[in-house]
PyMOL Python script that loads the backbone (N, CA, C, O; Angstrom):
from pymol import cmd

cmd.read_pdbstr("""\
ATOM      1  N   UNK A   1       0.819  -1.189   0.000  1.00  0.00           N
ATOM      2  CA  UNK A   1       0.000   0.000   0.000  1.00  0.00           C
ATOM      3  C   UNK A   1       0.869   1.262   0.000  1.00  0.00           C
ATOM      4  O   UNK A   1       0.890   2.113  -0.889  1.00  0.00           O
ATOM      5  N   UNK A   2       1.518   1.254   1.028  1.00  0.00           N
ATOM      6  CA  UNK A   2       2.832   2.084   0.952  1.00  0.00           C
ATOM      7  C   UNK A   2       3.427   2.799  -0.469  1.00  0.00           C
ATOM      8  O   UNK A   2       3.392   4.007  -0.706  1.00  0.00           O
ATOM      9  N   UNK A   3       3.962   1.781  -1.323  1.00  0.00           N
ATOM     10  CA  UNK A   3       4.930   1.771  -2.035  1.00  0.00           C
ATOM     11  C   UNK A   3       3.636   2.445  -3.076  1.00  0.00           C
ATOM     12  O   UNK A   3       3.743   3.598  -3.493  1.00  0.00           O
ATOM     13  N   UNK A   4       2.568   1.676  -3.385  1.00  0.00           N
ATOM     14  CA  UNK A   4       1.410   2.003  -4.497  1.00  0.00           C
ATOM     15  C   UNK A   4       1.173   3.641  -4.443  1.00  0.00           C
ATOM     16  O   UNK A   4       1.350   4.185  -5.533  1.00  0.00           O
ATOM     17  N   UNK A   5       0.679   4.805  -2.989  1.00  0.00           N
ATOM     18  CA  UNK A   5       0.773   5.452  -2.954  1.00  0.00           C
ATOM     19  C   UNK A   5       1.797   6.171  -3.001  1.00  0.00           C
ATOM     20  O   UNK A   5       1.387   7.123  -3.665  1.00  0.00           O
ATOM     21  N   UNK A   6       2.872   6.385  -2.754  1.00  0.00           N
ATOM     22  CA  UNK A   6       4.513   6.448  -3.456  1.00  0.00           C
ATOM     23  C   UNK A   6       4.680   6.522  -4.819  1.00  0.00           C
ATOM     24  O   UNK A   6       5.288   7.479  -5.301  1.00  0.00           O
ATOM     25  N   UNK A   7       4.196   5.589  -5.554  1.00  0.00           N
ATOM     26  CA  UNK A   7       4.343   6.002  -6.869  1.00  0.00           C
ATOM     27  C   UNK A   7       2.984   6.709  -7.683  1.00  0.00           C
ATOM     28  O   UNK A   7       3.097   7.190  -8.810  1.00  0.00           O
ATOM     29  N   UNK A   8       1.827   6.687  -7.001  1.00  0.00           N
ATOM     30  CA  UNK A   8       0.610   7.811  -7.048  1.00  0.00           C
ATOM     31  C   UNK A   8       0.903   9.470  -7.003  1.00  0.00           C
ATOM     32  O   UNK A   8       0.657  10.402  -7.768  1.00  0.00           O
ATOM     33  N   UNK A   9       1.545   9.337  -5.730  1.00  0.00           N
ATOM     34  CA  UNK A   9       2.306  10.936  -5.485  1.00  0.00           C
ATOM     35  C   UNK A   9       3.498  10.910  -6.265  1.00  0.00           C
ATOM     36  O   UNK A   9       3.562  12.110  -6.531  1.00  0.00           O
ATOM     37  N   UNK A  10       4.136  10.579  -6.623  1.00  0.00           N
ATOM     38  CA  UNK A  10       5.099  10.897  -7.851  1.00  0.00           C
ATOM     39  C   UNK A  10       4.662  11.092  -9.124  1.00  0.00           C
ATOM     40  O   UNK A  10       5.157  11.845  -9.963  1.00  0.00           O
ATOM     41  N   UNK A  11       3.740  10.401  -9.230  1.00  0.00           N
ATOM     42  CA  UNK A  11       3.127  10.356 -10.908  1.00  0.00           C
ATOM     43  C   UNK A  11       2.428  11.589 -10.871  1.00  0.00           C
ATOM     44  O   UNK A  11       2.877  12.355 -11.725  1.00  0.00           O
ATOM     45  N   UNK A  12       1.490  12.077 -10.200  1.00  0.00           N
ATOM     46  CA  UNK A  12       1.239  13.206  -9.741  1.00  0.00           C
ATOM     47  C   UNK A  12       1.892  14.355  -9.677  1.00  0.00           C
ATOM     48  O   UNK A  12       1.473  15.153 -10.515  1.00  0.00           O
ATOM     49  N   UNK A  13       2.944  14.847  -8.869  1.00  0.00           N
ATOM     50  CA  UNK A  13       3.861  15.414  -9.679  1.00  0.00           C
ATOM     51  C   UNK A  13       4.378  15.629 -10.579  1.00  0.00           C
ATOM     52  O   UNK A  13       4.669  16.810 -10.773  1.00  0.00           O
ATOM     53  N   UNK A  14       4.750  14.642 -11.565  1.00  0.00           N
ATOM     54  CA  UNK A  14       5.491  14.465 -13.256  1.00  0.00           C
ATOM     55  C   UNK A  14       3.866  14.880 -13.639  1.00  0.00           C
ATOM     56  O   UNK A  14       4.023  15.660 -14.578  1.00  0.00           O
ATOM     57  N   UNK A  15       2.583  14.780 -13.431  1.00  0.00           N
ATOM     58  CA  UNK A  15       1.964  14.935 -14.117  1.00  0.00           C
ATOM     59  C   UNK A  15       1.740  16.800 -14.075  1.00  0.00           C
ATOM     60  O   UNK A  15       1.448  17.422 -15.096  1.00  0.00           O
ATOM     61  N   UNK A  16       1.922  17.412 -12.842  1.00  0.00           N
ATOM     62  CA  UNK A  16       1.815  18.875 -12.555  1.00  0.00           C
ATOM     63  C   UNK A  16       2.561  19.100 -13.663  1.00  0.00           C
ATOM     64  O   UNK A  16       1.892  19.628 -14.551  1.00  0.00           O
ATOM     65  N   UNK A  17       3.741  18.892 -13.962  1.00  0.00           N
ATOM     66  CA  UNK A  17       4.709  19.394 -14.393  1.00  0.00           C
ATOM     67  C   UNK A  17       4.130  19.518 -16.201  1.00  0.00           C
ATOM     68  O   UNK A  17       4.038  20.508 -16.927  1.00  0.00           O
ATOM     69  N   UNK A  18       3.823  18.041 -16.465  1.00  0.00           N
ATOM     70  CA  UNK A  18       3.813  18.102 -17.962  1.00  0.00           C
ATOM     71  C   UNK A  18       2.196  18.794 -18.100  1.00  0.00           C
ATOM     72  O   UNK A  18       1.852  18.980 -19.268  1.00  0.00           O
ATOM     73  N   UNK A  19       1.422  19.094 -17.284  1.00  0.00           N
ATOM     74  CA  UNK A  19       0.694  19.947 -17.908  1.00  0.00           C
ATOM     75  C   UNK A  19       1.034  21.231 -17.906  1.00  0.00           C
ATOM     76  O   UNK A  19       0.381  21.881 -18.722  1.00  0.00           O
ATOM     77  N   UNK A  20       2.002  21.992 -17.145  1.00  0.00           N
ATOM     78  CA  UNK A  20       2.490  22.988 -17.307  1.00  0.00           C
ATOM     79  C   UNK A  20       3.601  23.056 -18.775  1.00  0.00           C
ATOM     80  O   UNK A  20       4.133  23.931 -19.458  1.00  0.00           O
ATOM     81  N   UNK A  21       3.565  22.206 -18.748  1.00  0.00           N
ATOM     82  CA  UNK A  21       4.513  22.268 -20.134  1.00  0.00           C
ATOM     83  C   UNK A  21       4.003  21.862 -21.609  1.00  0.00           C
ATOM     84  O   UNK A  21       4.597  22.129 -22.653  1.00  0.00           O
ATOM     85  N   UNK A  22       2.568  21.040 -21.466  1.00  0.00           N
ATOM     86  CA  UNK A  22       1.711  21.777 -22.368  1.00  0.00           C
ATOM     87  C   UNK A  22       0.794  22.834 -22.732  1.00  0.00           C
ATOM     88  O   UNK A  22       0.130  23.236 -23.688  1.00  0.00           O
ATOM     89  N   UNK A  23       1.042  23.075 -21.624  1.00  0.00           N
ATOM     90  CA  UNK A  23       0.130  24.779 -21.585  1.00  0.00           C
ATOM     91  C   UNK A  23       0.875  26.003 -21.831  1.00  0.00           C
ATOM     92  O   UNK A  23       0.379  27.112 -22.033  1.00  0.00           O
ATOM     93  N   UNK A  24       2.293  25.663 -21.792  1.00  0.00           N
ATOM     94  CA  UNK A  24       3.371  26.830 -22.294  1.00  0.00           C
ATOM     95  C   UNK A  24       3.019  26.371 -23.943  1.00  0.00           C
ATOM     96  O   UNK A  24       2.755  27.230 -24.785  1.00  0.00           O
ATOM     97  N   UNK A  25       3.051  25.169 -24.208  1.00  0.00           N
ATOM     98  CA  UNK A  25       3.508  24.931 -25.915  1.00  0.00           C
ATOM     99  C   UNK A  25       2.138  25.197 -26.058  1.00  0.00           C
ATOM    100  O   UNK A  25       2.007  25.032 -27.271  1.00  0.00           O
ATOM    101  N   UNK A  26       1.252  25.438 -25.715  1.00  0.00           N
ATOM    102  CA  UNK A  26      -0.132  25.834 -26.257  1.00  0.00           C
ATOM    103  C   UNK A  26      -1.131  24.572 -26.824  1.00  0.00           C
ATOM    104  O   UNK A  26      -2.052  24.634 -27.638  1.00  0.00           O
ATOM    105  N   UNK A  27      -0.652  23.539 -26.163  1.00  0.00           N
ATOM    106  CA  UNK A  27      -1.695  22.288 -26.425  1.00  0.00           C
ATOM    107  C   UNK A  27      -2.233  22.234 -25.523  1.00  0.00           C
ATOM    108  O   UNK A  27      -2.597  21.085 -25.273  1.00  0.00           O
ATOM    109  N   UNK A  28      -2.541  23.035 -24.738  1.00  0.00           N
ATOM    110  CA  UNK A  28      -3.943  22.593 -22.870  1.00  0.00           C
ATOM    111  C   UNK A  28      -4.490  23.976 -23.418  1.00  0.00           C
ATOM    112  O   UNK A  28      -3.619  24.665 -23.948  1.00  0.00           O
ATOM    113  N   UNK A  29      -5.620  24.452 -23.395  1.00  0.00           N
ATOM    114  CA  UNK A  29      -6.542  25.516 -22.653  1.00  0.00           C
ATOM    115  C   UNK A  29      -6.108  25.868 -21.566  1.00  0.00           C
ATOM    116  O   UNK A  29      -5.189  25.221 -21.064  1.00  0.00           O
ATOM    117  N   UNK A  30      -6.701  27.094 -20.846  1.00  0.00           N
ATOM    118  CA  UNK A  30      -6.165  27.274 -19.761  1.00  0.00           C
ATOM    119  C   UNK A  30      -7.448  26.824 -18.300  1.00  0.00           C
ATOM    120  O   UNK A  30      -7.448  26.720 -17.074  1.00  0.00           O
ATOM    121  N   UNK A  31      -8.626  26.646 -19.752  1.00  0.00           N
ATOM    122  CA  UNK A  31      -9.728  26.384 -18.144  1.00  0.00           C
ATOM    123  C   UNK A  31      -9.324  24.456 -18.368  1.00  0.00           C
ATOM    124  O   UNK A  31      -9.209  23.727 -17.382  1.00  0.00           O
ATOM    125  N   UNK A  32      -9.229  24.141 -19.240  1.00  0.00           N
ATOM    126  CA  UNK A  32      -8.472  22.086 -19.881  1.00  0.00           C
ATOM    127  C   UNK A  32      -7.510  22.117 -18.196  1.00  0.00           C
ATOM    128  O   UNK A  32      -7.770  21.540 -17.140  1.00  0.00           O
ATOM    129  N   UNK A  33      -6.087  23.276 -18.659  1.00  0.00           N
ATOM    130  CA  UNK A  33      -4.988  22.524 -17.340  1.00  0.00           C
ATOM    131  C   UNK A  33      -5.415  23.198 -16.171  1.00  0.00           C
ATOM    132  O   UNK A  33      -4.819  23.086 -15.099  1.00  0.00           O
ATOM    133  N   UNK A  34      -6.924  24.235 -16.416  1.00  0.00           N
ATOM    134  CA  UNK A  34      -6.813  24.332 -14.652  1.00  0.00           C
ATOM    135  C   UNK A  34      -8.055  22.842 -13.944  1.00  0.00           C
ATOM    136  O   UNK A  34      -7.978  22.403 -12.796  1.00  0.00           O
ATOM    137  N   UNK A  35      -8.825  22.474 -14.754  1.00  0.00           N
ATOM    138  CA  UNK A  35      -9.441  21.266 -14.101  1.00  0.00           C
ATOM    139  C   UNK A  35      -8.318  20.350 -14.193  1.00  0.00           C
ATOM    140  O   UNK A  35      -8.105  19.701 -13.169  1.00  0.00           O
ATOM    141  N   UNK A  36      -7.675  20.180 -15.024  1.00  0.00           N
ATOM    142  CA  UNK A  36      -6.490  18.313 -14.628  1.00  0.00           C
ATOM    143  C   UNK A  36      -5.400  18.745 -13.226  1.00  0.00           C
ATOM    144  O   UNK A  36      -4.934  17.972 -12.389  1.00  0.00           O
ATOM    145  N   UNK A  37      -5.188  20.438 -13.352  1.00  0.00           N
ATOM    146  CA  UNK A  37      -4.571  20.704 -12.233  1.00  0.00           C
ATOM    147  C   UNK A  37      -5.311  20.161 -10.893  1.00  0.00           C
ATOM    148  O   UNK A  37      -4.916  19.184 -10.258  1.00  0.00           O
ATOM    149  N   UNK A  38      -6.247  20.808 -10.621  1.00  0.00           N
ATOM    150  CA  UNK A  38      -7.446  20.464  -9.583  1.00  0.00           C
ATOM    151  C   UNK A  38      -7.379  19.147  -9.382  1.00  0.00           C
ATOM    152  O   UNK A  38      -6.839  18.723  -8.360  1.00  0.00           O
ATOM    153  N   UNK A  39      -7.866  18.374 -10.236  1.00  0.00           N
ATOM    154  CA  UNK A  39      -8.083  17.020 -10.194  1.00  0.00           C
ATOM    155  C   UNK A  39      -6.706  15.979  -9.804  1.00  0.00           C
ATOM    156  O   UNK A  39      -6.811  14.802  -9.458  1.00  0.00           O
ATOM    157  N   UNK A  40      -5.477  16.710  -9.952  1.00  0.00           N
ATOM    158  CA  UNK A  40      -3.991  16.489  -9.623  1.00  0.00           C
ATOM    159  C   UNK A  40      -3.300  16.823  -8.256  1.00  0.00           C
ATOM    160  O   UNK A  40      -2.657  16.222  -7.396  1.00  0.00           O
ATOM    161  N   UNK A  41      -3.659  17.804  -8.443  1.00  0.00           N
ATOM    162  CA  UNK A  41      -3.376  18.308  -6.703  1.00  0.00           C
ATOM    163  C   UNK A  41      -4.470  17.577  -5.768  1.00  0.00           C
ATOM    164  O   UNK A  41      -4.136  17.408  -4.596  1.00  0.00           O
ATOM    165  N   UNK A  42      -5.759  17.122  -6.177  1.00  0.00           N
ATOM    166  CA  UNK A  42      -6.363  16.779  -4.962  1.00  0.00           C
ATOM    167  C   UNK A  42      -5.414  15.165  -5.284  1.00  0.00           C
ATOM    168  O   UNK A  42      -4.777  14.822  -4.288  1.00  0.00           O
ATOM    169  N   UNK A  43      -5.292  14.341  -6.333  1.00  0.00           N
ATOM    170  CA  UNK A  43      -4.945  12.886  -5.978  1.00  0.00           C
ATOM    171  C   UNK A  43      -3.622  13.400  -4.812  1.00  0.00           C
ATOM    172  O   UNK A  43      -3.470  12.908  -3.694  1.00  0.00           O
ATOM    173  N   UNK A  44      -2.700  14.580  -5.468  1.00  0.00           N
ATOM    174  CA  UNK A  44      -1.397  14.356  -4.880  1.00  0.00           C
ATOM    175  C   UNK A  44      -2.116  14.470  -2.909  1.00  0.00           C
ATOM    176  O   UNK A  44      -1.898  13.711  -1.964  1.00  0.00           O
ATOM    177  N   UNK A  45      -2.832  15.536  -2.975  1.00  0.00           N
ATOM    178  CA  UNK A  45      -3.145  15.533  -1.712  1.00  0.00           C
ATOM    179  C   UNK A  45      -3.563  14.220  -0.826  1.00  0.00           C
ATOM    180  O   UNK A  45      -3.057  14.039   0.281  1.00  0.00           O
ATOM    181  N   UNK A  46      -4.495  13.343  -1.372  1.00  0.00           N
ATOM    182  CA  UNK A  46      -4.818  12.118  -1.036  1.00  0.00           C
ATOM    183  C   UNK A  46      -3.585  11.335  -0.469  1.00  0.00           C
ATOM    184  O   UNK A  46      -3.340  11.193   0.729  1.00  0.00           O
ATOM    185  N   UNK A  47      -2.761  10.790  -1.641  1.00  0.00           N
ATOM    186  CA  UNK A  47      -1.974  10.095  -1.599  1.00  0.00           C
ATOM    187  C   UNK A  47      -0.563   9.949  -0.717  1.00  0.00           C
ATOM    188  O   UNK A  47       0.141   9.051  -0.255  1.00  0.00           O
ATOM    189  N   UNK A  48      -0.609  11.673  -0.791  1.00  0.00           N
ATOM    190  CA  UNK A  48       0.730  11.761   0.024  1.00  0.00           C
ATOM    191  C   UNK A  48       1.046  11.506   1.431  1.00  0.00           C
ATOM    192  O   UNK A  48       2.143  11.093   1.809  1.00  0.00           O
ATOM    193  N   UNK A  49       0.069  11.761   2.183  1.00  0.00           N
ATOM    194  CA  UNK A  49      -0.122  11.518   3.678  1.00  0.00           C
ATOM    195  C   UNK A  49       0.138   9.878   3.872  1.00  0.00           C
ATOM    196  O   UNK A  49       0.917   9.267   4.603  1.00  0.00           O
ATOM    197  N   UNK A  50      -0.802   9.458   2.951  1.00  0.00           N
ATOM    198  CA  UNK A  50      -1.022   7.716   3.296  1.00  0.00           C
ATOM    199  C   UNK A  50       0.408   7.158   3.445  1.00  0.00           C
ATOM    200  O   UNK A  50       0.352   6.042   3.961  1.00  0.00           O
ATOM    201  N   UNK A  51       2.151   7.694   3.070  1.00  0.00           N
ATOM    202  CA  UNK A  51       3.092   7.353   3.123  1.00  0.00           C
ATOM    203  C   UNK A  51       4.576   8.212   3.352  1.00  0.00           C
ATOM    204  O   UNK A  51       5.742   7.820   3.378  1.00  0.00           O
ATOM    205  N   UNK A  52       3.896   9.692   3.517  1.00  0.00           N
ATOM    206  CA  UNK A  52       5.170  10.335   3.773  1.00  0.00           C
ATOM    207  C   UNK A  52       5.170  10.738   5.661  1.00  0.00           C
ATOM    208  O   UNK A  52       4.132  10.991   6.272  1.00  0.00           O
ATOM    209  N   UNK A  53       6.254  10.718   6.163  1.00  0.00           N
ATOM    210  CA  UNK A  53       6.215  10.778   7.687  1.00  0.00           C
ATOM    211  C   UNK A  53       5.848   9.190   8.410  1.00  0.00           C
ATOM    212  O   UNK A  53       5.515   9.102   9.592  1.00  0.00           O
ATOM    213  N   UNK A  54       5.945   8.226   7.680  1.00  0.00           N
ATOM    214  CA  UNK A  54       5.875   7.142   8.224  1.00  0.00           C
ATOM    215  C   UNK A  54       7.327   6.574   8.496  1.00  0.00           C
ATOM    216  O   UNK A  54       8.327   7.123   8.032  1.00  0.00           O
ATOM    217  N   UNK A  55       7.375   5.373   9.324  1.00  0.00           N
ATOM    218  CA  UNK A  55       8.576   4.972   9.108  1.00  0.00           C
ATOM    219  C   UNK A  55       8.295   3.662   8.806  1.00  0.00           C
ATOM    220  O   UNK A  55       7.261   3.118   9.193  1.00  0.00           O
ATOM    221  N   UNK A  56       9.427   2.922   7.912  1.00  0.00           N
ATOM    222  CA  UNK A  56       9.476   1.580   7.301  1.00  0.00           C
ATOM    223  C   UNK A  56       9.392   0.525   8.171  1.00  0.00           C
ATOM    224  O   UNK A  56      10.185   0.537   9.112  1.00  0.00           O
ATOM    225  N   UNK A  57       8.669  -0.323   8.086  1.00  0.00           N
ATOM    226  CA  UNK A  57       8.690  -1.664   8.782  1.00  0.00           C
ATOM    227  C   UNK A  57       9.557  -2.852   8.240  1.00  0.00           C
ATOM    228  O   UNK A  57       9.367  -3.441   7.176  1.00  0.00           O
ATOM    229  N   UNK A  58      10.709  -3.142   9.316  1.00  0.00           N
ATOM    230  CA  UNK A  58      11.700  -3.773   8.527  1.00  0.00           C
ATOM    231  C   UNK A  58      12.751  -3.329   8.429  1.00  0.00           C
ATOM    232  O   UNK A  58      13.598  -3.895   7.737  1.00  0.00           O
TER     233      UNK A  58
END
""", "prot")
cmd.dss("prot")
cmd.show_as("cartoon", "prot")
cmd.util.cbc("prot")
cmd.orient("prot")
């Protein structure tokens, strides 16, 4: 579960990023990358708690 959310919040991130970088090259709208933003920041929000500030078992 750990590790699954771990790579949720990362993908999440790389995903902030490349919609900012289609919205510079002019392939997103700006109301397009502000809902996938929204919809990105809330997964990252979800996800991140479920595994950061924990410590490893093992």
């Amino acid at each position: 579960m750990r590790r699954l959310a771990q790579l949720i919040s990362w993908g999440a991130l790389l995903a902030i990023l490349l919609l900012a970088a289609l919205f510079f090259a002019d392939q997103l709208t700006l109301p397009a990358m502000q809902r996938w933003l929204l919809g990105v920041a809330v997964l990252w929000f979800i996800s991140t708690p479920v595994w950061m500030g924990r410590r490893r078992n093992g």
